[in-house]
N, C-alpha and C positions, 0 to 999 in steps of 0.2 A: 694393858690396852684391851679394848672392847673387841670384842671377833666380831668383824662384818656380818648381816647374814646375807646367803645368794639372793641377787634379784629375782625377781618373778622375769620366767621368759614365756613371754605372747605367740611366736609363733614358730620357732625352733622346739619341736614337737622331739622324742625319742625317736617315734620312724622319720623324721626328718634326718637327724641327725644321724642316725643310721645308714641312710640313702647316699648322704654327703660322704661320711667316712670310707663307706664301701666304694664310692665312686674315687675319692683320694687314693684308697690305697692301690688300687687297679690303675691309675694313672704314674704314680712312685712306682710302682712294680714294673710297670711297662720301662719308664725312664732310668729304672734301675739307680732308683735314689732310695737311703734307708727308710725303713717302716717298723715303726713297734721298737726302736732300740733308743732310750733317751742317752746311753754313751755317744750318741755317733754325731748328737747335736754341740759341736765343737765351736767353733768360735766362730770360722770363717761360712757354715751353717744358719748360725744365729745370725751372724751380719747378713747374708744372702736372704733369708724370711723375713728382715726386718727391709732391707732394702726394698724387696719385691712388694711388702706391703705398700711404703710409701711408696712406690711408682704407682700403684694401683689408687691409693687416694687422691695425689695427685691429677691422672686421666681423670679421675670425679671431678677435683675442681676444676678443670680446664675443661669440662664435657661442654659441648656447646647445641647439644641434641640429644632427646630420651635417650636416641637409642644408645649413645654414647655413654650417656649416666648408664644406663642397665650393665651395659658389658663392664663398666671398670666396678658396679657394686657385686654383679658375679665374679669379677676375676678375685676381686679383695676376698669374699667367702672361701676359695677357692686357696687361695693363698694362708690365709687361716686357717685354713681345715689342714693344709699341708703342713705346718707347724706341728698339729696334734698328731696328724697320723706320722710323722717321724717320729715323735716321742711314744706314741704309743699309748698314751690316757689323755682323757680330758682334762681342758682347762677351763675356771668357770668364767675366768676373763676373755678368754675368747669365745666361748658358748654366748655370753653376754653382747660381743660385740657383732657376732654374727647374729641375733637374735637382731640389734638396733639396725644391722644392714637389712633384713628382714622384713622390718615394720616399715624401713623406708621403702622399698619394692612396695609392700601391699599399698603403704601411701596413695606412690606414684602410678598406681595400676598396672607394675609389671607382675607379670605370671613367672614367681620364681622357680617355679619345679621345672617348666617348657624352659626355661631361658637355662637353667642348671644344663640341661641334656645336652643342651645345643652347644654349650663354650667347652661339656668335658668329650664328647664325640670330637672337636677342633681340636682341644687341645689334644688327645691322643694321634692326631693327624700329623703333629709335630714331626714324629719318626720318622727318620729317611727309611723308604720301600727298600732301597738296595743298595750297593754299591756304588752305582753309576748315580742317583741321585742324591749319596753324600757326595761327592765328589763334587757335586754339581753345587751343592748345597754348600762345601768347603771355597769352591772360588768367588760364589757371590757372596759371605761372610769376608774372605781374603781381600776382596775389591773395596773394603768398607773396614781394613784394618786392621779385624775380627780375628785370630786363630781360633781354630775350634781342635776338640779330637771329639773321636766314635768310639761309641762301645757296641758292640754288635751283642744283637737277641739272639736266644736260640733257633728263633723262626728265619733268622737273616737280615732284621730289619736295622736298622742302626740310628741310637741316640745319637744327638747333636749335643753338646755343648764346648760353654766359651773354656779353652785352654788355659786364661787368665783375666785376672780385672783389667780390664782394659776400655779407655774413652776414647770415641767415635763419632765423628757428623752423620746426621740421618735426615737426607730433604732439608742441609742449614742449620738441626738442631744438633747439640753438644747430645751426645745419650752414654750412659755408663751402662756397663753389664759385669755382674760379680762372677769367679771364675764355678766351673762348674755350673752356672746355669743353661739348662736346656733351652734351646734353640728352637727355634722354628724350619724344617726343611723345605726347602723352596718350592715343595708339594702342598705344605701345609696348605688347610682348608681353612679358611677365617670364619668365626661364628657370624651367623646371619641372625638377627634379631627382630630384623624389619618385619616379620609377619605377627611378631605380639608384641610392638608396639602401635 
């Protein structure tokens, strides 16, 4: 059989892709999810990246406003990039499909580097501050179904995530969450996009 060759990629640049990696692994880090070890990407791993991607394509096709497009084409990047930085090397198939998320942003006239900044600052916002606001963070999760556990940082701060796969109504809708995914703490800061679009 014939060897593919790689596509040409337009605007996934090396310091681009440098930029992203670095900011990936510093958010894994924080949430104390593996980096750099492809043993660790296990099955119920693989189903978790594959899930999160399609909830993120999904928000795409149901967006009903830029700004809504923007944040689900950062969060998919975002999600992609976390795939590789678990494993630790590139993929050219996801280089590829983060490049076509790319071309769609320049397209649609979003600023992907300011819009980057802004969803990985939020997302790092996730971490519960302390005790008292996992806690806090644990009953409005518990209200909705949710178990969660914590793993505390050295700084004192504590990951959220779901104890188990488990489905949940949210505002009427069905929503699944795989176990082990990080949570949002009911401090979380939501990305703001509104000022570039």
């Amino acid at each position: 059989m014939k060897e593919l060759k790689r596509p040409k990629l337009n605007f996934l640049t090396q310091e681009l892709h440098d930029k992203l990696h670095k900011d990936i692994i510093e958010f894994r880090t924080v949430m104390l999810l593996p980096v750099g070890d492809e043993s660790t990407l296990l099955e119920k791993d693989d189903n978790l990246h594959t899930s999160l991607i399609v909830e993120e394509l999904m928000e795409l096709a149901d967006a009903k406003s830029p700004i809504e497009q923007f944040d689900a084409l950062l969060d998919a990047v975002y999600v992609l990039m976390g795939r590789v930085a678990q494993l630790g090397y590139s993929i050219p198939e996801i280089d590829y499909l983060v490049d076509l998320i790319l071309t769609i942003c320049d397209k649609k006239g979003f600023d992907f580097v300011a819009g980057w900044n802004i969803v990985h600052a939020s997302n790092i916002s996730k971490v519960a501050e302390n005790e008292s606001v996992f806690e806090e963070t644990k009953q409005f999760y518990a209200a909705k179904g949710v178990s969660v556990i914590g793993e505390t940082l050295a700084d004192g701060r504590i990951v959220v995530k779901a104890e188990k796969d488990t489905t949940y109504m949210d505002n009427g809708e069905e929503k699944f969450i795989r176990a082990n995914k990080v949570l949002k703490s009911v401090k979380y800061t939501p990305a703001d996009l509104s000022a570039l679009v």
